[in-house]
C-alpha atoms as one frame of an Amber mdcrd trajectory, in Angstrom:
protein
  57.808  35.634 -42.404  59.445  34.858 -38.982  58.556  36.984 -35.832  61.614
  37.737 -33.797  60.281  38.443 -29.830  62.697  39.928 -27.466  61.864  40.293
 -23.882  61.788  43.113 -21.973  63.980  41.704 -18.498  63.914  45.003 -16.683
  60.301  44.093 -15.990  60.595  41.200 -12.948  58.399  38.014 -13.584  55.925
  37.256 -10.353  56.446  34.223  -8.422  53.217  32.699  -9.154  50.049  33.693
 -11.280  48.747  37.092  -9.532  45.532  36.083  -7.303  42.044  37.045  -7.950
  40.244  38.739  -5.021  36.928  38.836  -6.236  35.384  35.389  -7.909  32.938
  37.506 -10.155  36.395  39.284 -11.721  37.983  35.406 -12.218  34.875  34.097
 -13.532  34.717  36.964 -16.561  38.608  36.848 -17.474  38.433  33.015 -17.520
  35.572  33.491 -19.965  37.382  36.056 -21.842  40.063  34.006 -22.096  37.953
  30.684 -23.142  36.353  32.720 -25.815  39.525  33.955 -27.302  40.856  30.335
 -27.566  37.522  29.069 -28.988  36.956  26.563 -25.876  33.795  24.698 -25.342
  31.900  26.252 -23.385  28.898  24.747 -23.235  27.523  24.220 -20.064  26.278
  20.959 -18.892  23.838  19.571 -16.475  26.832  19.838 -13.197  27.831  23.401
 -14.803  24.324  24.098 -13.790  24.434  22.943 -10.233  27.356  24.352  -9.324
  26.313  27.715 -10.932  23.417  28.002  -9.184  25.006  26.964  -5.804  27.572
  29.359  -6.131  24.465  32.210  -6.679  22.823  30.619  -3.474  26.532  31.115
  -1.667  27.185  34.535  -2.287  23.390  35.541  -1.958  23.459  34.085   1.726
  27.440  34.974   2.564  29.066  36.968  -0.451  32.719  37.145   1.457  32.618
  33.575   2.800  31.347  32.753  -0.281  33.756  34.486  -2.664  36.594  32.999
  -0.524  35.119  29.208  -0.910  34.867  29.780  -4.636  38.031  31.305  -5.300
  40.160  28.175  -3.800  37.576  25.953  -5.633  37.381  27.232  -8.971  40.662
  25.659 -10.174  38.823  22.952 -11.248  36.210  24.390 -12.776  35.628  23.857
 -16.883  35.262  27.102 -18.778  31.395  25.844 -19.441  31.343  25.764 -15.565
  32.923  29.763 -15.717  30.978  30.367 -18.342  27.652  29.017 -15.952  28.811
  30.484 -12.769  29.213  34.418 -14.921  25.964  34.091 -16.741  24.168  33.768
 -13.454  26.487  36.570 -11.293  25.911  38.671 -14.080  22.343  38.062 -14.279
  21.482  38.262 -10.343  24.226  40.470  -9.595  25.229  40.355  -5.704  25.770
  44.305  -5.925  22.319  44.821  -5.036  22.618  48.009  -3.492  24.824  49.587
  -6.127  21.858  48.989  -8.741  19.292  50.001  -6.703  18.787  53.539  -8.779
  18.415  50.912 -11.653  16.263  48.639 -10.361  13.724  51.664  -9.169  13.679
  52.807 -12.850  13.425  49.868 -14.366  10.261  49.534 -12.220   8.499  52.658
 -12.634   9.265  51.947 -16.442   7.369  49.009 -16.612   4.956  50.323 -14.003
   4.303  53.034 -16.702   4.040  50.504 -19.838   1.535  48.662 -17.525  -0.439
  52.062 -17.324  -1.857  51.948 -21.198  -2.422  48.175 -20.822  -5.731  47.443
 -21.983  -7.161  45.329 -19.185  -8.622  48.338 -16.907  -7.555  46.264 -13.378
  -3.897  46.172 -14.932  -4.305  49.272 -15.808  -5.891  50.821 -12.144  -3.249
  48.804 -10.746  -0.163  50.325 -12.317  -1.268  53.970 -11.617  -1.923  53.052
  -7.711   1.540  52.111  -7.644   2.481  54.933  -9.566   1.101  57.130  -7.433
   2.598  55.432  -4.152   5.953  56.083  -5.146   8.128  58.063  -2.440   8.927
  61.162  -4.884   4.833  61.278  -6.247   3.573  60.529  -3.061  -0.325  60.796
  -4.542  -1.664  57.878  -2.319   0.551  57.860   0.814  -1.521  57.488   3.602
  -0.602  59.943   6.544  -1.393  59.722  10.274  -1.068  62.619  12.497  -0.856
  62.427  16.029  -1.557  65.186  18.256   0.519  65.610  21.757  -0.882  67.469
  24.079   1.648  68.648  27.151   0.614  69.255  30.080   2.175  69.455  33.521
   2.839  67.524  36.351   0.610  69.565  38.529  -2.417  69.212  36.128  -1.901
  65.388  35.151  -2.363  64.703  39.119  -5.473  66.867  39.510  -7.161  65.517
  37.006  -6.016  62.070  38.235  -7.479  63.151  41.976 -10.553  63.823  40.212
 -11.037  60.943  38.293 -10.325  59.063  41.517 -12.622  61.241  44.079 -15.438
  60.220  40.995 -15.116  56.622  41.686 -14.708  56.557  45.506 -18.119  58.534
  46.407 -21.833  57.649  45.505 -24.147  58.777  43.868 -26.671  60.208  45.816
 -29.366  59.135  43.652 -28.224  55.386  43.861 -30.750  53.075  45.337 -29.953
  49.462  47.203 -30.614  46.637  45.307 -34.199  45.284  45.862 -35.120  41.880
  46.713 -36.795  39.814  44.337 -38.520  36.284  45.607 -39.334  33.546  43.184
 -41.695  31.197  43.743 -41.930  32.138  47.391 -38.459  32.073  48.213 -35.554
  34.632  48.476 -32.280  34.421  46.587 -28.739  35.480  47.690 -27.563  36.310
  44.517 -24.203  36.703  46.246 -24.326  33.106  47.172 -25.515  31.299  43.980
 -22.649  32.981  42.136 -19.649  32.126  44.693 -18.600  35.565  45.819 -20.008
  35.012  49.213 -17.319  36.398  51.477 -17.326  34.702  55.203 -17.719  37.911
  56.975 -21.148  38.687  54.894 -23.192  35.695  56.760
C-alpha cells in the first residue's frame, strides 16, 4: 500500500533549523531523537570528559556556559548528548528551583536515619531533626539586652569614672624602701623607666 503525502504550503518553511536557547533543551531532543532512530548511544571514554566539563561549565558560569555549548555541540555524537543529559539531568543547574525538593528529600532520609539501629546514627538524625528552621527544638538563641540611656547620663557617669581615677586614695601609702644586702635599689632605674627629670 502506497502513502500519498501532500504538503500543506500555506505554512512557510524557516530559513534554517530553529535555534536552541537553552543547551539542557538541545541535549534531551537530540536524545529523543537518537532513541527514536535506534542510534548508538553509548558513551565512551571522551563522551565522559566532555560531559563532565560541560557540568563543571555551567556549575561555574551557566549563561557563558550554555552559550559555549550551544555553538559547540554540532559536533557532538548522540553518546556524547546522551553523556552531557545524563549528567544535567542528574546535577541539575536549577538549583534553586529544587530547593523545596532537596529539603524533603533530606528530612526524609534524616527520618529513615532516625530508626537506624546504631544509637550515634540514630542521636544524630534526631539533632538534626530537631534543628530544622520549622521544628526549631535545638536552635540556640541569644538575647541581647539594650539599655538607652541619655546623653546627659552617659557623660556623668563618664565624669565619674574619670574623677575615680584622677584622685587618691587616702588610705594609699608611698612605696617603702627595701635594701638588699646593704644597698638601696631604684627600682625605677633597673627597669629603664627612669625619666631625666627624676635624678
Amino acid at each position: 500500500m502506497q502513502i500519498h503525502i501532500e504538503p500543506d504550503l500555506a505554512i512557510p518553511m524557516p530559513d534554517k533549523d530553529l535555534p536552541f536557547s537553552d543547551f539542557h533543551e538541545k541535549a534531551i531532543a537530540a536524545c529523543n531523537s537518537a532513541e527514536f532512530l535506534g542510534l548508538d548511544t553509548k558513551p565512551d571514554e571522551d563522551d565522559k570528559k566532555i560531559a563532565e566539563q560541560a557540568a563543571y561549565d555551567i556549575a561555574e558560569e551557566p549563561v557563558t556556559a550554555n552559550k559555549k555549548l550551544l555553538k559547540k555541540s554540532t559536533t557532538f555524537t548522540p553518546a556524547t548528548y546522551k553523556q552531557v543529559r545524563g549528567v544535567l539531568d542528574e546535577f541539575s543547574i536549577r538549583v534553586v528551583d529544587n530547593a523545596t525538593q532537596i529539603r524533603l528529600l533530606v528530612t526524609n532520609k534524616l527520618i529513615l536515619e532516625s530508626d537506624n539501629p546504631d544509637p550515634k546514627v540514630r542521636i544524630r538524625a534526631l539533632e538534626l531533626l530537631g534543628k530544622i528552621t520549622d521544628v526549631g527544638l535545638f536552635t540556640e538563641k541569644s538575647e541581647v539586652t539594650v539599655t538607652h540611656r541619655s546623653s546627659e547620663e552617659l557623660v556623668s557617669s563618664l565624669r565619674a569614672k574619670i574623677q575615680k581615677l584622677m584622685h587618691t586614695d587616702e588610705d594609699a601609702i608611698d612605696a617603702e624602701v627595701i635594701e638588699i644586702n646593704g644597698e638601696t635599689i631604684d627600682l625605677d632605674e633597673e627597669l629603664g623607666t627612669k625619666e631625666p627629670w627624676d635624678v
